[in-house]
Every structure is written in C-alpha cells, then in structure tokens.
DRENTIPA-281564 format. One line per field, with one value per atom (N, C-alpha, C): atom name; x, y, z. Coordinates in steps of 0.02 Angstrom, whole numbers, plus 50000, padded with zeros to 5 digits. Atoms other than C-alpha are relative to their C-alpha. Example, Ala and Ser with C-alpha at 12.3 -4.5 7.8 and 13.67 -1.06 7.14 Angstrom:
BEGIN
atom (N, CA, C, N, CA, C)
xx (50045, 50615, 50045, 49958, 50684, 49961)
yy (49941, 49775, 50060, 49941, 49947, 50055)
zz (50000, 50390, 50000, 49997, 50357, 50037)
***
This chain:
BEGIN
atom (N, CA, C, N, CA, C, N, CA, C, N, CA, C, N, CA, C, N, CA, C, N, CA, C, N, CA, C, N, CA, C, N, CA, C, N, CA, C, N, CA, C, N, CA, C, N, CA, C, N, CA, C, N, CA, C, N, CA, C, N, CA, C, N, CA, C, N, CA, C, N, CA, C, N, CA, C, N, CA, C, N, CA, C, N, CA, C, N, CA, C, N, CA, C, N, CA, C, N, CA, C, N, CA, C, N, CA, C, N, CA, C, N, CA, C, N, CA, C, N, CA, C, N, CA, C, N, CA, C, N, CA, C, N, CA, C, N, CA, C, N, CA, C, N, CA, C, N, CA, C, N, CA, C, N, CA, C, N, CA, C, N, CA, C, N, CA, C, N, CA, C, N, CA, C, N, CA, C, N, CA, C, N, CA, C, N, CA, C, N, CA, C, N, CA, C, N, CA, C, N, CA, C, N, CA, C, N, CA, C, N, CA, C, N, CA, C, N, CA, C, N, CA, C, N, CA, C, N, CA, C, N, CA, C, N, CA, C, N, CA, C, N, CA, C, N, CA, C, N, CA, C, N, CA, C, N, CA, C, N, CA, C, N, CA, C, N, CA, C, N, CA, C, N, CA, C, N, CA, C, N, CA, C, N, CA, C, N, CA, C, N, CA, C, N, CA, C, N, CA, C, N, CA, C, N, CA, C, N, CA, C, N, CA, C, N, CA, C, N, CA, C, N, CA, C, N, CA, C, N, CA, C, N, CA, C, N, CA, C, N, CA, C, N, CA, C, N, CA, C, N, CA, C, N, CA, C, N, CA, C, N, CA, C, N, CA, C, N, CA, C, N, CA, C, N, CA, C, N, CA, C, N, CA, C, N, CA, C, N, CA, C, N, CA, C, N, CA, C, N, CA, C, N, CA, C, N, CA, C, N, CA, C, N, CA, C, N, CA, C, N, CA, C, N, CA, C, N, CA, C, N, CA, C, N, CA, C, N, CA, C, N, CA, C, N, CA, C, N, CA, C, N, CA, C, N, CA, C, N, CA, C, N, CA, C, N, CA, C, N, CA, C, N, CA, C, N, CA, C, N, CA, C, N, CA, C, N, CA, C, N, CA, C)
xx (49999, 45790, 49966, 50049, 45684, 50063, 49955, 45789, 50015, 49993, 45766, 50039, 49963, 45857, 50066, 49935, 45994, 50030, 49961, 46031, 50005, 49961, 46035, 50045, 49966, 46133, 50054, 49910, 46283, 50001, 49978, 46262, 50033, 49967, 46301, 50086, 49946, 46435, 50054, 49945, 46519, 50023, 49979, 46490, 50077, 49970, 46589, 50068, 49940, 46720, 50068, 49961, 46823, 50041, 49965, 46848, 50007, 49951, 46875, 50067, 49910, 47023, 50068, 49976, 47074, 50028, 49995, 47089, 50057, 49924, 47225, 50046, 49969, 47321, 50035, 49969, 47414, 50090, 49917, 47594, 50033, 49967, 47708, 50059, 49985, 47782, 50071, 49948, 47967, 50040, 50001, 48042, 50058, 49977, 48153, 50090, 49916, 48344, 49987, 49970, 48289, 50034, 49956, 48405, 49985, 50014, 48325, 49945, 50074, 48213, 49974, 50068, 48138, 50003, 50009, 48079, 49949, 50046, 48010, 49950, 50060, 47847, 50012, 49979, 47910, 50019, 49970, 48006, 49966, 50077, 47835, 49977, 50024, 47770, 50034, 49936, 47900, 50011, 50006, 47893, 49948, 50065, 47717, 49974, 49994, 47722, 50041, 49958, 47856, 50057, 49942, 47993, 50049, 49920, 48121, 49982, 50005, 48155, 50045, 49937, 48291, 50016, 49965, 48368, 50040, 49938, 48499, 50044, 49952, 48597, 49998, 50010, 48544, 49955, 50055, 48420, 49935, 50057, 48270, 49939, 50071, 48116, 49934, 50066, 47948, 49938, 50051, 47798, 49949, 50071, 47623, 49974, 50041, 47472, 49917, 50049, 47294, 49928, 50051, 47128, 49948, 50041, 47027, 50006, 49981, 46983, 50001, 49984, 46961, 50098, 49921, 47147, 50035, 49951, 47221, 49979, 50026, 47124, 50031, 49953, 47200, 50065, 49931, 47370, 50008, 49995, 47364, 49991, 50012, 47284, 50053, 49953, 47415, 50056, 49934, 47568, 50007, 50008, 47525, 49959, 50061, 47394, 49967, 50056, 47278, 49947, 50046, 47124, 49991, 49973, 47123, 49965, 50041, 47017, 50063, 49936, 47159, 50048, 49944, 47295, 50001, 50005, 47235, 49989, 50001, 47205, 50074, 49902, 47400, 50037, 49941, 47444, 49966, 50033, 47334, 50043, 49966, 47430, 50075, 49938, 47590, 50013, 50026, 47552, 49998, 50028, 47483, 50051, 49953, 47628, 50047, 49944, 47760, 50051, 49969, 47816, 50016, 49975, 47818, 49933, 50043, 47728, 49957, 50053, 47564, 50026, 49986, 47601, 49950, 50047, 47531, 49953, 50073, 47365, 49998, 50004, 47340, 49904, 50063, 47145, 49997, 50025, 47185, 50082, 49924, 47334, 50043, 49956, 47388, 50029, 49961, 47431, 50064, 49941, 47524, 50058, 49947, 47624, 50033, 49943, 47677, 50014, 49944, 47733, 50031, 49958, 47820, 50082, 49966, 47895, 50057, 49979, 47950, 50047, 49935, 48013, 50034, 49954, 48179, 49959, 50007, 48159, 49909, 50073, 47972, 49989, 50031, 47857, 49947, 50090, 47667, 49990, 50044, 47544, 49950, 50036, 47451, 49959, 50034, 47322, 50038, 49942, 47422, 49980, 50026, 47333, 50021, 50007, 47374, 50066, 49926, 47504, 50053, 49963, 47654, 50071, 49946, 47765, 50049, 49945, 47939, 50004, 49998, 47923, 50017, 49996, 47987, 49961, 50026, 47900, 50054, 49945, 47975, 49954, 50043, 47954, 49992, 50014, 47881, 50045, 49968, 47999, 49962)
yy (49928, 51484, 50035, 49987, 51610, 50055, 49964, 51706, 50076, 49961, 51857, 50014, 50032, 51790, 49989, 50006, 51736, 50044, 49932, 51884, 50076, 49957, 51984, 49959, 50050, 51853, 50011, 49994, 51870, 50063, 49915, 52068, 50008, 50005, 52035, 49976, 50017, 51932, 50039, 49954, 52045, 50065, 49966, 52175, 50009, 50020, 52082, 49977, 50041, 51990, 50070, 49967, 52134, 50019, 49977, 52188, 49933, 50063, 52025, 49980, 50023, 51998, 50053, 49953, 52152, 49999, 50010, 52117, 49952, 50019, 51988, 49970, 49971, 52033, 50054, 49939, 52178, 49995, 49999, 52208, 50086, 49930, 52333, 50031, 49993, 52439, 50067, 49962, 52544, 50034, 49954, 52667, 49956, 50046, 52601, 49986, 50017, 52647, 49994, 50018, 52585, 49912, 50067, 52435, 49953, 50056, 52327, 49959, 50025, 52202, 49942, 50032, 52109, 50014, 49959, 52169, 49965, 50036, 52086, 50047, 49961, 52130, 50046, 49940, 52217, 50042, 49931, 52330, 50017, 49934, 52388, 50014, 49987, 52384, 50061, 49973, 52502, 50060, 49931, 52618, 50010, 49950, 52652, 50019, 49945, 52692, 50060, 49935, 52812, 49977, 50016, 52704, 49984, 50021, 52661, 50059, 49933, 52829, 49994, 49989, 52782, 49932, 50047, 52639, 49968, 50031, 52520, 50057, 49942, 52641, 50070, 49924, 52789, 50050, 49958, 52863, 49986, 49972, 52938, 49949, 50050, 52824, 50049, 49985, 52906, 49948, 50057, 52791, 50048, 49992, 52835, 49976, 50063, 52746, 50050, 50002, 52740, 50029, 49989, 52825, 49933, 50048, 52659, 49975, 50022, 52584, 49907, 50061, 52428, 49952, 50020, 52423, 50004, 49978, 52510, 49956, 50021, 52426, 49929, 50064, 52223, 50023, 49998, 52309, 50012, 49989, 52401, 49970, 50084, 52235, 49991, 50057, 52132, 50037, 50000, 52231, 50066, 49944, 52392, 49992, 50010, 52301, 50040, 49952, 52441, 50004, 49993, 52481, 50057, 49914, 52636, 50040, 49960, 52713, 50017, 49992, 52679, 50023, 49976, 52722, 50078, 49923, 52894, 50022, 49956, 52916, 49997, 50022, 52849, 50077, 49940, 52991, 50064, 49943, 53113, 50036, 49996, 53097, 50023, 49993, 53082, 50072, 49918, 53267, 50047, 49945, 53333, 50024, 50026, 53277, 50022, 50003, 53308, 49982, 50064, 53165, 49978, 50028, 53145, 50026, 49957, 53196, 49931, 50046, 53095, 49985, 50004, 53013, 50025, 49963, 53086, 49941, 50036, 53001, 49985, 49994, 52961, 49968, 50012, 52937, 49935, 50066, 52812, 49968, 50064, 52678, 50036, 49979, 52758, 50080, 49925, 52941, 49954, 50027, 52829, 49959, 50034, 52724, 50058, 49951, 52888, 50032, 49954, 52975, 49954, 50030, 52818, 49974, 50017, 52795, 50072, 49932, 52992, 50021, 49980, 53008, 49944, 50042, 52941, 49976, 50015, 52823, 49981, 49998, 52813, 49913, 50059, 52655, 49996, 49979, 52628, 49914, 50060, 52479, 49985, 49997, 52427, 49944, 50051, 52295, 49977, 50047, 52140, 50015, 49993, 52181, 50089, 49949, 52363, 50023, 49987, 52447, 50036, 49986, 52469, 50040, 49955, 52581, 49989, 50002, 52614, 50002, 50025, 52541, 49925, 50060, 52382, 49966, 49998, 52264, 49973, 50032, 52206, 49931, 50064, 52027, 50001, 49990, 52006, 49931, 50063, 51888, 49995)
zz (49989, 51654, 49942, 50033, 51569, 49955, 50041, 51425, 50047, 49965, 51523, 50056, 49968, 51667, 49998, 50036, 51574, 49958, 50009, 51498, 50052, 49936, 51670, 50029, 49961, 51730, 49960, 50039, 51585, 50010, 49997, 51604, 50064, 49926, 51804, 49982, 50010, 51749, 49967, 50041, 51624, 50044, 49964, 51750, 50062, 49928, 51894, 49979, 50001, 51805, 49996, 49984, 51781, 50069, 49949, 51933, 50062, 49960, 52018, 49969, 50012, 51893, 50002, 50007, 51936, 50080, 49913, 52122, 50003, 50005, 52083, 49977, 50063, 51947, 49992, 50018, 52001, 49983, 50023, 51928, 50033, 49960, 52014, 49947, 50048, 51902, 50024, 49985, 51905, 49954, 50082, 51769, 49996, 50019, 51682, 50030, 49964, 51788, 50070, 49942, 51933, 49995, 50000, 51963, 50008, 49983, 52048, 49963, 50018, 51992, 50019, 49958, 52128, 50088, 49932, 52301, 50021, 49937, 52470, 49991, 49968, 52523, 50043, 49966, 52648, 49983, 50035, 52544, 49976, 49993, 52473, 50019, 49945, 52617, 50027, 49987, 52674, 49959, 50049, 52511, 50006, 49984, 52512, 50073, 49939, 52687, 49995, 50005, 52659, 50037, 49946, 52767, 49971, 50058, 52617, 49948, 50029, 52524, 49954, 50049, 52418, 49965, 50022, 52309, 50021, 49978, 52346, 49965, 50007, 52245, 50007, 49969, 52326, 49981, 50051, 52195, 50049, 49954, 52268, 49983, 49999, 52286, 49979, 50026, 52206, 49998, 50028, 52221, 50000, 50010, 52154, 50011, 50005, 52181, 49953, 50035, 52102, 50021, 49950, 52142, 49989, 50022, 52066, 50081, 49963, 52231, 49985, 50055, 52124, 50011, 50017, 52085, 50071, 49959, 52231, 50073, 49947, 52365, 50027, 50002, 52328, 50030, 50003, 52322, 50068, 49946, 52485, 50052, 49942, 52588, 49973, 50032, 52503, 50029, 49973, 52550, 50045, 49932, 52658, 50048, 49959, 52770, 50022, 49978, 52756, 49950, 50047, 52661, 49972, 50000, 52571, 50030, 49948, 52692, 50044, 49976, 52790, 49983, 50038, 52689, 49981, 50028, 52641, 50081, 49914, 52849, 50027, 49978, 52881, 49934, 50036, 52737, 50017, 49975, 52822, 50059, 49934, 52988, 49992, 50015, 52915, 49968, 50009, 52814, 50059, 49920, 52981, 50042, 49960, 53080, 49978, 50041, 52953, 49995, 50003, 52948, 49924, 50087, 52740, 49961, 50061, 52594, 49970, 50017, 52535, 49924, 50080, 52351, 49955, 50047, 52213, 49963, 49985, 52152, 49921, 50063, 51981, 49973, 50022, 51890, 49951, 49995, 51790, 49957, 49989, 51738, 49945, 50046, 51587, 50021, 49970, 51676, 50045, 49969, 51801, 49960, 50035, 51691, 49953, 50016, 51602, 50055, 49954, 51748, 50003, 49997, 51795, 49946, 50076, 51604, 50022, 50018, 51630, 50053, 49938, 51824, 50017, 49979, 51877, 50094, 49910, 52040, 50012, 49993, 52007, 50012, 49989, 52057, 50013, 49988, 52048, 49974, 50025, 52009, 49949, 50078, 51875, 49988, 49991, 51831, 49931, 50033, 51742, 49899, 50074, 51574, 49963, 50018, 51569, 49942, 50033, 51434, 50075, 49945, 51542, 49976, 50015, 51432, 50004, 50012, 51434, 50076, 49935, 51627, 49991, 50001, 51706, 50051, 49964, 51805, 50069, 49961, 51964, 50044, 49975, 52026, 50104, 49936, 52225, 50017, 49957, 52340, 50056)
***
C-alpha cells in the first residue's frame, strides 16, 4: 500500500471505531434512590414507552433519552424495537393522543447524567465509557 492509502485508511478507522463501540456498549443509568438494581428488558421496554410509570416502591419513573442517534439508536433496537425515527413518531402520537408526555431529550451524556444525578426516579443511557456521576448503573436480566 502506498503511504497515502494508509493514512486514509487509519483516519477511516479512527473515524468509525468510535461509534461502532458505541453501538454496543450502552449502560443504563438510574439516580441514585432508585432501589432497584436490575431490570428485564421488558421493563425498559415498558419505561421508555411510557407503560411502567412508577417503581416497585411507588416513586415516579422519569426516563430521558439521548439526541446522539449514535447512542440512542442501539438502545432503542435493543429494547424498544424501534428506530428513532420510530420512537420520536410513537412519542408524537402518544402527545397527539394524550396518551403521555414525550421524554425530555438531552444533547449530550454529561447534561443527562446530571439530570439523572439531580432528579429523584430518573433513568437514561449512556455509552459504557462515559462519567456516570453520582448515578447507578442497573444490570439487564
């Protein structure tokens, strides 16, 4: 290979690797009194739809998610089987309908991990490398 070559070729690479280890590597993240600490798929499935609103002990459920579609995109295949195309059309409907309130959006990991650090009941996602504050993570069954 011609030097030239090989140095577009590691710039591709440096480009790409990120966001493939970012695709799956996500950690789900919960302030620090919620109780639990590990939840079916379904049960996120279930909170970021808007269909589990509350705790086992009754405290109000808050989830955020991410505008990165990077980040947010893995998470939402993986346990809301939608794409966020989808996901922002399912919280369009649900708005319209008034059926529930769309989650609030965050720009980038460190706004979400402080709101999560800050509101009770809170829960958002995070890529496995990110600082994760005075948050816990919770393990997937």
């Amino acid at each position: 290979m011609k030097p030239r070559a090989i140095i577009t070729f590691i710039l591709i690479l440096a480009f790409l690797l990120p966001i493939v280890a970012s695709a799956g590597e996500i950690v789900i993240i919960v302030n620090e009194n919620v109780t639990e600490s590990t939840l079916s798929k379904n049960d996120i499935k279930k909170i970021f739809l808007g269909n589990k609103t509350t705790w086992d002990n009754g405290d109000k459920i808050v989830f955020v998610v991410q505008d990165r579609v990077s980040i947010s995109d893995p998470f939402l295949k993986t346990y809301a089987q939608k794409s966020v195309s989808q996901y922002k059309n399912y919280w369009k409907q649900q708005v319209f309908t008034g059926k529930g309130k769309a989650p609030k959006s965050f720009a980038t990991e460190e706004e979400l991990v402080q709101f999560v650090s800050e509101t009770s009941g809170a829960i958002g996602f995070v890529t496995a490398g990110a600082e994760k504050g005075n948050t816990k993570s919770i393990t997937v069954q």
